[in-house]
C-alpha positions as CSV (number, residue, x, y, z in Angstrom):
1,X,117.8,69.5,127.0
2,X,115.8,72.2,125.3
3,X,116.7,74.3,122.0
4,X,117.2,77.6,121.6
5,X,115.0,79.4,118.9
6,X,116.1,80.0,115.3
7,X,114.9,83.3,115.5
8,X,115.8,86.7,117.8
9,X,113.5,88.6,117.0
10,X,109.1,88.1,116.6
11,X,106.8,90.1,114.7
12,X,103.4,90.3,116.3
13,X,100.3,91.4,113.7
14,X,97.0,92.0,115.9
15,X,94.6,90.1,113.4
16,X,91.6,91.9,116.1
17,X,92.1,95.2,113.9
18,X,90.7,93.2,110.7
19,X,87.4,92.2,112.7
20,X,86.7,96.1,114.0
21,X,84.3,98.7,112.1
22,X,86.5,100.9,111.9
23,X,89.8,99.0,111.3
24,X,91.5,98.6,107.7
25,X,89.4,98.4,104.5
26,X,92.2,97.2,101.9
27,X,94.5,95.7,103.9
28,X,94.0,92.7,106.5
29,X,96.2,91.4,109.0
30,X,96.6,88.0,107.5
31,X,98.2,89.7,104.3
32,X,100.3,91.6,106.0
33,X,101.7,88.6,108.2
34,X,102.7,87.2,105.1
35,X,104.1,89.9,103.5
36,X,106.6,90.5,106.3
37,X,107.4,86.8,106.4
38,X,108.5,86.9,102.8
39,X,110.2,89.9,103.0
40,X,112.2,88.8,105.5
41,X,112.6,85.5,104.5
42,X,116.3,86.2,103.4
43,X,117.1,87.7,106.6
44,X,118.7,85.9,109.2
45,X,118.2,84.6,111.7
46,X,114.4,85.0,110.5
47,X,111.8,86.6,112.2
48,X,109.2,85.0,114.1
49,X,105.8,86.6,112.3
50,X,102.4,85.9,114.3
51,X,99.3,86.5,114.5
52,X,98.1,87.5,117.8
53,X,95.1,88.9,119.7
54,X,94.3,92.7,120.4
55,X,97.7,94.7,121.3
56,X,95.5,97.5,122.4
57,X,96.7,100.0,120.3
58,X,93.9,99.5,118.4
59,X,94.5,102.6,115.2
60,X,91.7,103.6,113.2
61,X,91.6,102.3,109.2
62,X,95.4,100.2,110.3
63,X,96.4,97.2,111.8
64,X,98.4,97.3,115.0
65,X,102.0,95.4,114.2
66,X,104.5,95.1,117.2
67,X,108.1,94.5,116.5
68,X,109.8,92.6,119.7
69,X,113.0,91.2,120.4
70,X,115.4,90.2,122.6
71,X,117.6,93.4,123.4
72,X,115.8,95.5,121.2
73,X,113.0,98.1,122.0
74,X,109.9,97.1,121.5
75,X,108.3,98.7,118.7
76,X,104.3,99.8,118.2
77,X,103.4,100.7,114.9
78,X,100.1,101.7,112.9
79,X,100.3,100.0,109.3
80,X,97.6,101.4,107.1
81,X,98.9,100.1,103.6
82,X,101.0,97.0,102.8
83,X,103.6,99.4,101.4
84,X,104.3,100.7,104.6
85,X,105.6,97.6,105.6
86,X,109.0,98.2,103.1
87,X,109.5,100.6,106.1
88,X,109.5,97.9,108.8
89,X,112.1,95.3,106.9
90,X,114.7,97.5,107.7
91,X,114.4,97.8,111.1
92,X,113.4,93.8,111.1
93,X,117.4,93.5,109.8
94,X,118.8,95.9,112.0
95,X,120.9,94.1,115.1
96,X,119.6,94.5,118.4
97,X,121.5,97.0,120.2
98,X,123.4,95.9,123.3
99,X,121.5,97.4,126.1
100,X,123.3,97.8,129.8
């Protein structure tokens, strides 16, 4: 018999961005993984937060971050400081919407 997950909802961080030239200079990917998974550590059900291989977005000076869930849009986003992240928590919380 298998289990569903605790979570609804996963967080993908592209830790290639940190290894590129031209990717972020303050802020790595590995610090932003684990910003989001405190910051949504009172949500619930909790995010899944990974880090993951190239997304192919691939912004210059930001990590690529990927927001995907289960009746929810997926979501591609460019995060160039770790404050933009205060931004993503919301939407993190937010229900999925029911999609037809």
């Amino acid at each position: 018999m298998s289990k569903s997950p605790t979570w609804n909802t996963v967080v993908l961080v592209c830790k290639a961005c940190g290894k590129r030239g031209s990717g972020p200079k303050k802020t790595r990917p590995k610090a932003i993984a684990d910003e989001l998974r405190r910051a949504a550590g009172r949500t619930r059900p909790r995010p899944r937060v990974l880090l993951t291989g190239c997304l192919g977005l691939c912004p210059k000076a930001a990590t690529a971050v990927a927001l995907v869930g289960e009746r929810r849009a997926t979501l591609l986003l460019a995060v160039e400081r770790t404050a933009q992240l205060a931004e993503l928590i919301p939407l993190i919380e937010r229900p999925p919407v029911e999609l037809e």
